[in-house]
C-alpha positions in Angstrom: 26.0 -66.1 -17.6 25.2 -62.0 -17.2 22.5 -61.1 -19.4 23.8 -57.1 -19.6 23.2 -55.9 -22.9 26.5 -54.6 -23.2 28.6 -57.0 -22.5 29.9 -57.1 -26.0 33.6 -58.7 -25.8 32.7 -62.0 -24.3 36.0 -63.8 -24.9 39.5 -62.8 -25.0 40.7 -61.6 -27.7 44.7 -62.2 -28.6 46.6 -58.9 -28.4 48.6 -59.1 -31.7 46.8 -56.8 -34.1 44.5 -54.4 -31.9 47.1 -51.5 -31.6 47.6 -48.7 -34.5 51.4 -50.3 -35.1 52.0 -46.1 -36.1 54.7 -44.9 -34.3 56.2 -41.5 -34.5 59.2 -41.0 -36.8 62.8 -39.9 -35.4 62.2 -36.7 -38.5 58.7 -35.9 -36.8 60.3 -36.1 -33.1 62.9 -34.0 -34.3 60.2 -31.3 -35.7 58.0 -31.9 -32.5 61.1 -30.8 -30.0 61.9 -27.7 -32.2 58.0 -26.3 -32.0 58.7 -27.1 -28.3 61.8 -24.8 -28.5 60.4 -22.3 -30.2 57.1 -22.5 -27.9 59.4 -22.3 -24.9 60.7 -18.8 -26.4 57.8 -17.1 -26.4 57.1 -18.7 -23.2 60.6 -16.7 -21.7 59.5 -13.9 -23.6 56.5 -13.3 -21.5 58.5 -13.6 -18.4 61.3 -10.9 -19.6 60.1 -8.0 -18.0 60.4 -9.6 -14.4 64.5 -11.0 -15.4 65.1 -7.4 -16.0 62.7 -5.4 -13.8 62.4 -7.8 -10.8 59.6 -9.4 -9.7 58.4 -6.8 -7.1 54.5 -6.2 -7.3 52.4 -4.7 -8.6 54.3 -5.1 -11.4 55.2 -8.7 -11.6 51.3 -9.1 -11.9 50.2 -6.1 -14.0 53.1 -7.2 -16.5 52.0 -11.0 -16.2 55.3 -12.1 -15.4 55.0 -13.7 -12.1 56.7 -17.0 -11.3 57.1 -19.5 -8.3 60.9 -19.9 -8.9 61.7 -15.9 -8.3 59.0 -15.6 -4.9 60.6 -19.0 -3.3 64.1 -18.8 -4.2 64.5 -15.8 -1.6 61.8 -16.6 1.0 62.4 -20.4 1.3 66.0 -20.2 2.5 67.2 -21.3 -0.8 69.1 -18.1 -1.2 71.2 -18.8 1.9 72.0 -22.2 1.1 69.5 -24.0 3.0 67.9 -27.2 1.8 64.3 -28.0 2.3 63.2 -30.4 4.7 66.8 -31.2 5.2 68.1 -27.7 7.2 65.9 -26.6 10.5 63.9 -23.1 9.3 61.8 -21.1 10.8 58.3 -22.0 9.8 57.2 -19.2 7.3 60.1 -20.6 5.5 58.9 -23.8 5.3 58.1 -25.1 1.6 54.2 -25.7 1.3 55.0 -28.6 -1.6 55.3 -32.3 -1.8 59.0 -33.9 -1.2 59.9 -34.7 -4.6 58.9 -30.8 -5.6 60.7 -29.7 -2.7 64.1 -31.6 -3.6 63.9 -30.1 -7.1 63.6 -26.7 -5.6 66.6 -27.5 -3.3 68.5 -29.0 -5.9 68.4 -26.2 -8.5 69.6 -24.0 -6.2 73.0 -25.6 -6.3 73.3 -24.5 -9.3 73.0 -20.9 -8.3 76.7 -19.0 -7.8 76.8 -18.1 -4.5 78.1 -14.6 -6.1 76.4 -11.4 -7.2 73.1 -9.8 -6.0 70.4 -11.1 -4.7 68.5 -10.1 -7.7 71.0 -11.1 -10.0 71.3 -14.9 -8.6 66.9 -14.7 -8.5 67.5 -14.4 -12.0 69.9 -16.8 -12.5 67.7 -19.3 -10.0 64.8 -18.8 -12.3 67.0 -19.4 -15.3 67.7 -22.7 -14.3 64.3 -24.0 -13.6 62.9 -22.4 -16.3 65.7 -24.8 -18.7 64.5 -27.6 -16.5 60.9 -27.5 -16.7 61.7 -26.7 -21.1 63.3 -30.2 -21.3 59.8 -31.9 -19.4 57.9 -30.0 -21.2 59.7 -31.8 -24.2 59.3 -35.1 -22.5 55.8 -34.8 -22.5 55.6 -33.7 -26.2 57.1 -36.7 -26.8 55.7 -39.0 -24.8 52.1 -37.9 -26.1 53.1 -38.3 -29.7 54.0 -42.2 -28.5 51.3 -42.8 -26.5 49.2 -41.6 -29.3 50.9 -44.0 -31.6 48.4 -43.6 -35.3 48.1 -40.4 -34.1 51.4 -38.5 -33.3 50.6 -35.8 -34.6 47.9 -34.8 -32.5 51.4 -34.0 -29.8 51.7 -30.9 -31.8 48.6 -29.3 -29.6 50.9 -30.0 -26.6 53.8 -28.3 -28.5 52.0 -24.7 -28.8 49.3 -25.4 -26.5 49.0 -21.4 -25.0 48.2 -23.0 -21.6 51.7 -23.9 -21.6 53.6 -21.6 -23.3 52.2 -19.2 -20.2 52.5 -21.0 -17.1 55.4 -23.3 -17.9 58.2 -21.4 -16.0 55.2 -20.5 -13.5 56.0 -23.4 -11.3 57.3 -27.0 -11.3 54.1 -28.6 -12.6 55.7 -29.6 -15.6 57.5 -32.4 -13.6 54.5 -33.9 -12.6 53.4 -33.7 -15.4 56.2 -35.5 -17.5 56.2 -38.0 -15.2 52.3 -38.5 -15.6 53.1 -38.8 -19.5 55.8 -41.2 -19.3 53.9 -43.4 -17.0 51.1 -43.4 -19.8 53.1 -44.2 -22.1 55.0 -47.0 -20.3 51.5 -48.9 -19.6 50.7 -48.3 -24.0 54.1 -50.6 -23.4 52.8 -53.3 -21.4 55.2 -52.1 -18.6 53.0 -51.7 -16.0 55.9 -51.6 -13.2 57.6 -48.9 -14.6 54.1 -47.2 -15.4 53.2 -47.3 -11.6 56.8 -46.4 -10.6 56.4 -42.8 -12.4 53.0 -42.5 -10.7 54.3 -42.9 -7.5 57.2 -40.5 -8.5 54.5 -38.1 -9.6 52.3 -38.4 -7.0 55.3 -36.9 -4.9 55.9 -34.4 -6.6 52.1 -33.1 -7.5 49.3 -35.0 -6.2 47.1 -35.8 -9.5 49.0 -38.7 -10.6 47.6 -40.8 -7.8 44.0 -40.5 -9.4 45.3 -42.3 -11.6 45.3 -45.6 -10.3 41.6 -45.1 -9.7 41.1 -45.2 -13.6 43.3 -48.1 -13.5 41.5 -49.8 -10.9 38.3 -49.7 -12.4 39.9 -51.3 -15.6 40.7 -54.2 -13.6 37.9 -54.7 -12.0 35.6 -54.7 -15.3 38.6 -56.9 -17.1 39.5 -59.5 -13.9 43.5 -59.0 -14.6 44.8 -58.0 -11.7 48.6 -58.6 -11.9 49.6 -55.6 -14.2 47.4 -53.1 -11.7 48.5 -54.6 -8.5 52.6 -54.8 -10.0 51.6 -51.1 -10.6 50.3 -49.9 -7.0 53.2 -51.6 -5.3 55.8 -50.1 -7.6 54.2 -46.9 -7.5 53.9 -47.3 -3.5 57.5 -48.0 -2.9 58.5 -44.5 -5.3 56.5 -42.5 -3.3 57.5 -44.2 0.1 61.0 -43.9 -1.2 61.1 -40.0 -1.6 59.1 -39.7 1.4 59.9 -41.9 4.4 63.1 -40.4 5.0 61.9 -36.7 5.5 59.2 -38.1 7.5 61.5 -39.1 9.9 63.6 -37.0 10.0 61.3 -33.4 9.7 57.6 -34.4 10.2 56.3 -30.8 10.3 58.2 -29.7 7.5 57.3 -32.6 5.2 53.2 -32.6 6.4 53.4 -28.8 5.7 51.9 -29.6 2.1 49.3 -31.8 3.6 48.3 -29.7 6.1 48.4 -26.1 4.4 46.2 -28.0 1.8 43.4 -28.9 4.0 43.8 -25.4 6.3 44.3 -23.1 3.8 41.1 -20.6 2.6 39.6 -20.8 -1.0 41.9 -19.1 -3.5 42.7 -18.9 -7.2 39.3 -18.9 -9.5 38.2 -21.4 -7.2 34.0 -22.2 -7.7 33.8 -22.2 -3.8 34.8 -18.3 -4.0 31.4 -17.9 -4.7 30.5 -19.4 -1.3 32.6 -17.7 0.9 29.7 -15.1 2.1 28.7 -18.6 4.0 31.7 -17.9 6.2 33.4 -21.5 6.1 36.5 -22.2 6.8 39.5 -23.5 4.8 38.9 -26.8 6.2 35.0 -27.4 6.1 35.3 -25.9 2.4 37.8 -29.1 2.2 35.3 -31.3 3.4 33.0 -30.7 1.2 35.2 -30.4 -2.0 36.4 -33.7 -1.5 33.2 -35.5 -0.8 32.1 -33.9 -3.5 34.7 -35.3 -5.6 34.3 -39.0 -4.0 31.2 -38.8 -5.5 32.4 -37.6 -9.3 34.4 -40.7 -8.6 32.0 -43.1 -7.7 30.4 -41.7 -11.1 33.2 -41.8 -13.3 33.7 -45.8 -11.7 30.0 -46.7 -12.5 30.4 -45.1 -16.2 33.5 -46.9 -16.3 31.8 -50.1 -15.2 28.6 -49.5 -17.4 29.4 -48.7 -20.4 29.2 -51.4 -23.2 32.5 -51.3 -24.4 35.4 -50.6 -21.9 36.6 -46.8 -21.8 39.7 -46.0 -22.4 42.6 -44.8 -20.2 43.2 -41.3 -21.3 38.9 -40.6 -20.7 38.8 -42.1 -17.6 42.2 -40.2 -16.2 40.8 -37.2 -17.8 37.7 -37.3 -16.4 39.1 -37.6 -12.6 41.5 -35.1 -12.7 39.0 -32.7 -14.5 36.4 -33.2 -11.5 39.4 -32.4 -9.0 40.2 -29.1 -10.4 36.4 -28.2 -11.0 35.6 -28.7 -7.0 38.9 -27.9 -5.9 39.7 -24.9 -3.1 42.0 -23.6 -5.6 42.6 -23.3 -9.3 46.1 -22.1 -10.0 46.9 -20.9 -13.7 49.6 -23.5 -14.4 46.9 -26.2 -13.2 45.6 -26.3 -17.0 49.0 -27.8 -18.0 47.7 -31.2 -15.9 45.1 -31.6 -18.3 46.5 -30.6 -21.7 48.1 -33.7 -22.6 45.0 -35.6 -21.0 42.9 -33.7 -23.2 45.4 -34.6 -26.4 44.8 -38.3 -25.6 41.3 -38.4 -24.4 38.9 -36.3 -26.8 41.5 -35.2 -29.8 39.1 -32.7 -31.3 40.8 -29.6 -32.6 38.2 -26.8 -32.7 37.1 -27.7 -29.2 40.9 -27.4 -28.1 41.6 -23.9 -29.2 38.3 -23.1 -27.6 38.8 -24.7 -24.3 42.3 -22.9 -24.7 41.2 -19.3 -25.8 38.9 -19.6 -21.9 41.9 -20.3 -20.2 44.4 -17.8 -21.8 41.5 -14.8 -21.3 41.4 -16.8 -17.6 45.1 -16.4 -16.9 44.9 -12.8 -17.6 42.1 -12.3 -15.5 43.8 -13.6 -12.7 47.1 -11.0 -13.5 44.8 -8.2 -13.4 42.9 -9.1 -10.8 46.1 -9.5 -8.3 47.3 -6.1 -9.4 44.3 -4.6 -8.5 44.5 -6.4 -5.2 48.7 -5.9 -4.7 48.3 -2.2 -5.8 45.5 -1.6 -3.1 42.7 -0.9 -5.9 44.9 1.9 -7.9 45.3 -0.6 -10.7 41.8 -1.6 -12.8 38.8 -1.3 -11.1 35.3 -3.0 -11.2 36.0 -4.4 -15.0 38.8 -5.8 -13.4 36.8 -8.1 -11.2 34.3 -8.9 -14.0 37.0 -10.0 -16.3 38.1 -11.9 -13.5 35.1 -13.4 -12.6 34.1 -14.1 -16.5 37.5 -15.9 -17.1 36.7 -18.4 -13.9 33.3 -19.1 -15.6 34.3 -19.5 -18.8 37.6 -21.9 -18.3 34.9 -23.8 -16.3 32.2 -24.2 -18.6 34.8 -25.2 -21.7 36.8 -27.7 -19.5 33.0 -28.9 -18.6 31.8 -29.0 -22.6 34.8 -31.1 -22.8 33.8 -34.0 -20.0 30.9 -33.6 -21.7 32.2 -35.1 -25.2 34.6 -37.4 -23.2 31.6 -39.3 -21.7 29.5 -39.0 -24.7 32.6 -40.7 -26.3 32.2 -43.6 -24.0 28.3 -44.1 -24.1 29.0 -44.1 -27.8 32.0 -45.3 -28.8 31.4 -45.0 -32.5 31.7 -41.4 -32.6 35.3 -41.5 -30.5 37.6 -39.9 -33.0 40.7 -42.4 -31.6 39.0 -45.0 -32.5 37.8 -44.5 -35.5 41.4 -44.0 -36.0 42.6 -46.8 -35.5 40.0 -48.6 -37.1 41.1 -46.8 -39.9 44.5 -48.3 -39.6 43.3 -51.6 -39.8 42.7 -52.5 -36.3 40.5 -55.5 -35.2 37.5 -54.0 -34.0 35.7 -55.4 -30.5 32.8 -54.5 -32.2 31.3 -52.9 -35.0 32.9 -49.2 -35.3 33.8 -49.9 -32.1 38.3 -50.6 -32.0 40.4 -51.8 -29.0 41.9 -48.6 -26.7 45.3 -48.7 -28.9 46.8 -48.1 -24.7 44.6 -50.3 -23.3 48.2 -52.2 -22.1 47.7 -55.4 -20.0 44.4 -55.1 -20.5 44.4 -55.3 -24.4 42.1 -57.8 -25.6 40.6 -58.8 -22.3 36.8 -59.6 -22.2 34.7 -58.2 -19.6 34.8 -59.7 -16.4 32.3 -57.6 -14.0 30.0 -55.1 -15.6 27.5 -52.7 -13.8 23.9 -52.3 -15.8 22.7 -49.4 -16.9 20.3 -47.5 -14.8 17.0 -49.3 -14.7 18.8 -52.9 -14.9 19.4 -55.2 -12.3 22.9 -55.5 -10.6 25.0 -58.7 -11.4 28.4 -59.5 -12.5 29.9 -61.2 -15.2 31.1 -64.6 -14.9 
């Protein structure tokens, strides 16, 4: 018998009657997909002057317009037909993304005419991704508004979130991250198979799904039930192996272009480490220490995880992760904020702190415009205040997205104050403890006591049993 002072749910507890039974209304889904629309129009809007100018520089940057879909549709082969990974290129041509990405890339080119200007079928080319990536954006509006369950309406933040009303039609993120959503949602659902299936379909198509399973993984361990996480991994396994193994055999160097150019390539894009480049590292040693340094904010989140006296939830642990990968990371790319937006939604629903965290990162996006027109225009665009609103929007997306970690594990020390579960004690939930109610997506896990507990600092080590 543990005596850890926090080991609060000794005994299981039977799942019927710990989840908000709140579930979003076909009328509010309805109004939830129009806001999307309507975000998604002001989202095109931003991007007009490139569909009619081009998206030559130094205007494409000065003009904020730039997107992934116009520089790769004529520079990848995708113009002339060719399919990646599939068609032998010459290796500038080679796509720098993960398979799954890459086939989306190929395949909306299909769907360009073959007709017409280069410009004109650029446009077209953007056109269609930009429909495509509207319709996940959708997806994850309302998949967030499920997952939230009691709290639907808190998906509206995702609607007209600003951090993806301006990098939505920047790249194909917004895959990822549907598929990250979905798979939430799925494992609210006690569908754990299909949850790890979209993982693994995420994961190979943007990395940050796979951290993931670490949250999950240290669920198990502190609950003992195995069988929904380990049904999970292998489904998620055999997606990614399934989208994978075949250009691995059959274009190697292609395929590992994404791993490679990730571990080669020098610090970029509002990266911290830019402030460390005087050191005169390379790429790769500036790899090594970003991830070590991230194995160790996962060791932390784990022993917070494993610590705390009631278990965390899913949304605070994933959040926390993929927060401490984009704070160490080599590179910070604008659209990187939409990872963490519906993350945010689920994790630490507090509205003034949103907008907040959100008015950093749209002043941050700018910043970076202007800062590549200065650069692109060789210095005849802006100037030193440039730079400094460059530098000030990297700081300041920083310190909000850290303010927000910040609550998130203040949330988990002390449950009581976590505004989704007060929630759903509200709603009539059974609580696990005093103030304290059950994650309403805790899943397999709902009502499972703990099984292995860490102690606080200052306690001996021993496990549950």
């Amino acid at each position: 018998m543990s005596s850890h002072p926090r080991a609060a749910d000794a005994a299981p507890r039977p799942a019927a009657g710990l989840r908000p039974a709140g579930r979003p209304s076909p009328r509010w889904i309805g109004v939830l997909i129009a806001v999307t629309a309507g975000a998604a129009v002001v989202g095109l809007l931003t991007k007009q002057w490139c569909r009619l100018n081009g998206w030559a520089t130094p205007g494409v940057h000065v003009h904020m317009c730039y997107s992934d879909f116009a520089q790769l549709f004529p520079t990848r082969g995708l113009s002339d037909g060719y399919f990646p990974f599939y068609t032998p290129l010459p290796e500038e041509q080679w796509m720098e993304y993960p398979a799954l990405l890459a086939v989306i890339a190929g395949v909306s080119s299909w769907l360009v005419p073959s007709t017409g200007t280069l410009a004109e079928r650029t446009v077209t080319y953007f056109d269609v991704n930009a429909a495509g990536v509207v319709l996940c954006w959708m997806a994850v509006v309302v998949a967030t508004a499920f997952t939230a369950r009691g709290r639907s309406k808190d998906a509206l933040l995702v609607a007209v979130a600003p951090g993806i009303i301006l990098t939505s039609m920047l790249n194909w993120d917004l895959w990822a991250v549907m598929l990250a959503a979905l798979a939430l949602w799925a494992w609210s659902e006690d569908r754990p198979v299909l949850s790890g299936l979209l993982l693994g379909l995420g994961a190979a198509m943007k990395l940050y799904p796979l951290f993931f399973f670490g949250a999950l993984l240290v669920l198990a361990l502190r609950t003992g039930r195995w069988r929904g996480f380990l049904g999970a991994l292998a489904a998620g396994a055999a997606a990614w192996l399934a989208v994978n193994v075949p250009f691995m055999l059959t274009a190697f160097d292609q395929w590992s272009r994404f791993y490679t150019f990730s571990g080669d390539r020098e610090v970029s894009f509002s990266s911290m480490w830019l402030a460390f480049t005087w050191t005169g590292l390379s790429g790769s040693a500036f790899s090594v220490i970003s991830n070590g340094l991230f194995a160790l904010c996962c060791v932390g989140v784990a022993y917070l995880g494993l610590s705390s006296r009631h278990r965390p939830r899913l949304a605070q642990l994933c959040l926390l992760i993929v927060a401490a990968f984009l704070l160490l990371g080599k590179v910070y790319s604008p659209q990187f904020v939409m990872w963490l937006i519906p993350l945010v939604v689920l994790a630490t629903p507090r509205r003034k702190q949103f907008w907040i965290w959100q008015a950093a990162e749209v002043f941050h996006w700018a910043g970076v415009w202007m800062e590549s027109a200065r650069i692109t225009s060789g210095g005849e665009f802006g100037g030193t205040w440039v730079t400094v609103w460059y530098a000030s929007g990297i700081v300041l997306h920083m310190a909000t997205l850290i303010g927000i970690c910040v609550a998130v594990i203040r949330d988990i020390r002390d449950p009581e104050r976590d505004p989704v579960r007060r929630s759903a004690l509200e709603q009539g939930v059974e609580p696990l403890a005093p103030g304290v109610a059950e994650d309403p997506n805790a899943g397999v896990f709902t009502g499972a006591a703990d099984r292995f507990l860490l102690p606080p600092v200052g306690h001996g080590l021993q496990p549950t049993r």
